[in-house]
Backbone as JSON, one array per atom type, in Angstrom:
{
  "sequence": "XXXXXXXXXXXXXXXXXXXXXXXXXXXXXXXXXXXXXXXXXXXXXXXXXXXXXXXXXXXXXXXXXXXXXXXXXXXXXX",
  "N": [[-9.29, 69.19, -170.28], [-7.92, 71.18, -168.75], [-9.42, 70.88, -166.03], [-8.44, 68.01, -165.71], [-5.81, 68.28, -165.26], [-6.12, 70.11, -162.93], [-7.38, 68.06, -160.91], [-5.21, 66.22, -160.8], [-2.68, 67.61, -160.1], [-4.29, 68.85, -157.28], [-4.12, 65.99, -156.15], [-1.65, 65.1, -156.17], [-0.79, 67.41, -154.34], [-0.68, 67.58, -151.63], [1.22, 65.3, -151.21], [3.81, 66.97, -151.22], [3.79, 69.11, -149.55], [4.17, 67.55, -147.39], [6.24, 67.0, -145.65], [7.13, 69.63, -144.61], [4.98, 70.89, -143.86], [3.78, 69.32, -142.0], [1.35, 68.07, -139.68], [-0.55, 70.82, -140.83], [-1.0, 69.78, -143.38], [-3.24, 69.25, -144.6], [-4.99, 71.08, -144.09], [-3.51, 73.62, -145.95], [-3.93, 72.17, -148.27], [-6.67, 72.22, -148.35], [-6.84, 74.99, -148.27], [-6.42, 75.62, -150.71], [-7.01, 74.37, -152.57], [-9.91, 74.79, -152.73], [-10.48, 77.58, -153.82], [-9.34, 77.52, -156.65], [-10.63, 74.83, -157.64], [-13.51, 76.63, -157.29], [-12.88, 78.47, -159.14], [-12.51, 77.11, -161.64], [-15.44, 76.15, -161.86], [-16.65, 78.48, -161.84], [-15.4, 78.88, -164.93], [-16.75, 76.85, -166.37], [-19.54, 77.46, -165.68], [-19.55, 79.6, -167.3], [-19.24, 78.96, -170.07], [-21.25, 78.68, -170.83], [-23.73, 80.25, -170.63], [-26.69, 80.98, -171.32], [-27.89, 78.47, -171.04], [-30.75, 76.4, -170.67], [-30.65, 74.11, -168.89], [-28.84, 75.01, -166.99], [-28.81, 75.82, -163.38], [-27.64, 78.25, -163.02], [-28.72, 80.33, -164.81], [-28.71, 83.17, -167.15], [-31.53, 85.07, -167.34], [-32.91, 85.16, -170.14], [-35.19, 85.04, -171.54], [-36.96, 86.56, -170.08], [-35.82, 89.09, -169.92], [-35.42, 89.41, -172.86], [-38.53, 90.02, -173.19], [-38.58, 91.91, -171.23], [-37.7, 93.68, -172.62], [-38.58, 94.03, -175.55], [-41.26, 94.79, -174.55], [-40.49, 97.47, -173.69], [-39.52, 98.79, -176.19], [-42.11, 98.59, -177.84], [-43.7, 100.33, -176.4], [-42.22, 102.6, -176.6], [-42.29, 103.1, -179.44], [-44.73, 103.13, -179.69], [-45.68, 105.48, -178.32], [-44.81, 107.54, -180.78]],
  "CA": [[-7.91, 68.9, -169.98], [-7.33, 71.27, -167.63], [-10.04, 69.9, -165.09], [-7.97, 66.93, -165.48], [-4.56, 68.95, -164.74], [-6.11, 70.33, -161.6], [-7.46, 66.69, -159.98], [-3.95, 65.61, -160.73], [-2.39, 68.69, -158.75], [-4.54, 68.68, -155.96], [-4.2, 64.7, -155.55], [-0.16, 65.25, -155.68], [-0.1, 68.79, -153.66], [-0.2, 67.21, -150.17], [3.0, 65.01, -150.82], [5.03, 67.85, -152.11], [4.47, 70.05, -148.75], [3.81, 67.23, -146.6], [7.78, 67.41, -144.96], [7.31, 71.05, -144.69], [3.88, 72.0, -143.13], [3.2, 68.5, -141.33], [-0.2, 68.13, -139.49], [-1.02, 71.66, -141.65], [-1.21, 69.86, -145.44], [-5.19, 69.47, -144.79], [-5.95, 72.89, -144.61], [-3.36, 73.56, -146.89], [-4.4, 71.53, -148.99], [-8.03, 72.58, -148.62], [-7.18, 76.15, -148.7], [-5.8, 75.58, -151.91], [-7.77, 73.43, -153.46], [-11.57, 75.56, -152.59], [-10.69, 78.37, -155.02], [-8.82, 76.56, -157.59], [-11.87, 74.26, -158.12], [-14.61, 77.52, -157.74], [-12.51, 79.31, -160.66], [-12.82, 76.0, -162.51], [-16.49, 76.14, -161.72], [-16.82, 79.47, -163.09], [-15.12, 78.76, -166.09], [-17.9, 75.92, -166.59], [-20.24, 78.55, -165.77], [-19.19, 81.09, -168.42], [-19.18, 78.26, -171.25], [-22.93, 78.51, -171.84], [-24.61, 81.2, -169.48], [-27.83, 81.07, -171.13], [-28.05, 77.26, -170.78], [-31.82, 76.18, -169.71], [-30.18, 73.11, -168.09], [-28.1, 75.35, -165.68], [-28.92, 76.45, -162.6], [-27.53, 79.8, -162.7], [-28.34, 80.59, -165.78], [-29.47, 84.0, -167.18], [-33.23, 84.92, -167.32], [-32.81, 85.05, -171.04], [-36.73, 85.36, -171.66], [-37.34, 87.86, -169.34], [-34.8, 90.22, -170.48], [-36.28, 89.82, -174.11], [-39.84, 90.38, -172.92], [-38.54, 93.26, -170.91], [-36.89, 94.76, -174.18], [-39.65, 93.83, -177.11], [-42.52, 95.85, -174.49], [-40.05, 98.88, -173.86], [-39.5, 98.85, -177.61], [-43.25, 98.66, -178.16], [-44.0, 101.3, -175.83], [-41.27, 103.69, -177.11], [-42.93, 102.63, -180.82], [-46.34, 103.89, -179.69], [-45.58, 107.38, -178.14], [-44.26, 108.49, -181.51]],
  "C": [[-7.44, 69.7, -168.76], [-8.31, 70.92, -166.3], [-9.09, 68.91, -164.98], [-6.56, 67.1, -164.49], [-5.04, 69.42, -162.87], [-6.46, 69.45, -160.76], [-6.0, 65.88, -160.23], [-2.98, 66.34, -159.79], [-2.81, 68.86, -157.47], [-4.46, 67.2, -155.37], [-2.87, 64.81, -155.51], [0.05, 65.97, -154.49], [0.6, 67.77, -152.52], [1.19, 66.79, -150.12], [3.88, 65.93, -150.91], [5.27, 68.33, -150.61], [3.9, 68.95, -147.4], [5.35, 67.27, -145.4], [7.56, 68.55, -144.33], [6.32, 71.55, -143.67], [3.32, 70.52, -142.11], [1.67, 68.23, -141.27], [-1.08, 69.42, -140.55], [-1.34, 71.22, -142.72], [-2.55, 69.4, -144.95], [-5.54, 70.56, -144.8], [-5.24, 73.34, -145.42], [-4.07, 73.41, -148.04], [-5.82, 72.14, -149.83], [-8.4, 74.14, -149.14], [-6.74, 76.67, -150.23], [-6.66, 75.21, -152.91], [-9.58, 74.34, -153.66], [-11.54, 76.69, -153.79], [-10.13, 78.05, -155.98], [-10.45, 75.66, -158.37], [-13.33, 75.51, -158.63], [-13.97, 78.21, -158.88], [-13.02, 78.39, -161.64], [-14.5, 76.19, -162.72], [-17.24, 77.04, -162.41], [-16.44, 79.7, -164.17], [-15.87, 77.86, -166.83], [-18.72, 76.76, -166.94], [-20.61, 79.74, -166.93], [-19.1, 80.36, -169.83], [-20.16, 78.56, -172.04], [-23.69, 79.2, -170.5], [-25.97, 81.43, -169.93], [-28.9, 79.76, -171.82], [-29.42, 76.95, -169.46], [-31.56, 75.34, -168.79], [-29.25, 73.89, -166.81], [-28.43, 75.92, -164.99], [-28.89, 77.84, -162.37], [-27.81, 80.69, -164.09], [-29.24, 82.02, -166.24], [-30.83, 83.93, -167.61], [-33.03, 85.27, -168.76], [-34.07, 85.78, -172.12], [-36.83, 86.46, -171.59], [-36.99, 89.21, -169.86], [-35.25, 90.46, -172.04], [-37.75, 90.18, -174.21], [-39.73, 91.67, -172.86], [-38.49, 94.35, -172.13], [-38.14, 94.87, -174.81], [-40.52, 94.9, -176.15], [-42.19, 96.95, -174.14], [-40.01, 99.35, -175.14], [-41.03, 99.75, -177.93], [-43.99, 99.71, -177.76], [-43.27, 102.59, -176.32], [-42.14, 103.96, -178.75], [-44.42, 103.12, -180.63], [-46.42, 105.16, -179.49], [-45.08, 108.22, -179.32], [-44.85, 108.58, -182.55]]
}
C-alpha cells in the first residue's frame, strides 16, 4: 500500500509545483522522487535479508560455517 501511495505522489507531484518552479519540476521532480523510491527499496530489502532469491542478500552459509569451525576449534583446545 504504501508503494502504491508513493507512485500516486510522484505521478501527481509535478502538477502541484508545476506554476511555481516551471521548466525546474523535472529535476524536482527527479530529485524527489530518487530517494523516496531507494528508501522504498530498502524497505523491500529489509523484509527478507536472508532471501536466496535476492541479490543482496546476506552470506547466511558462510557466516554459519564461519561460526560451527570457530566453535569446533574453541571445543578442541579445552
Amino acid at each position: 500500500m504504501i508503494r502504491q501511495f508513493l507512485v500516486l505522489f510522484l505521478a501527481t507531484f509535478p502538477f502541484g509545483i508545476l506554476q511555481k518552479a516551471t521548466w525546474l519540476t523535472p529535476l524536482i521532480t527527479a530529485s524527489i522522487a530518487f530517494p523516496m523510491l531507494a528508501l522504498d527499496e530498502i524497505g523491500a530489502e529489509l523484509l527478507n535479508p536472508f532471501s536466496k532469491e535476492n541479490v543482496h542478500q546476506l552470506p547466511l552459509d558462510s557466516f554459519c560455517q564461519n561460526l560451527e569451525g570457530c566453535l569446533r576449534d574453541f571445543l578442541e583446545l579445552k
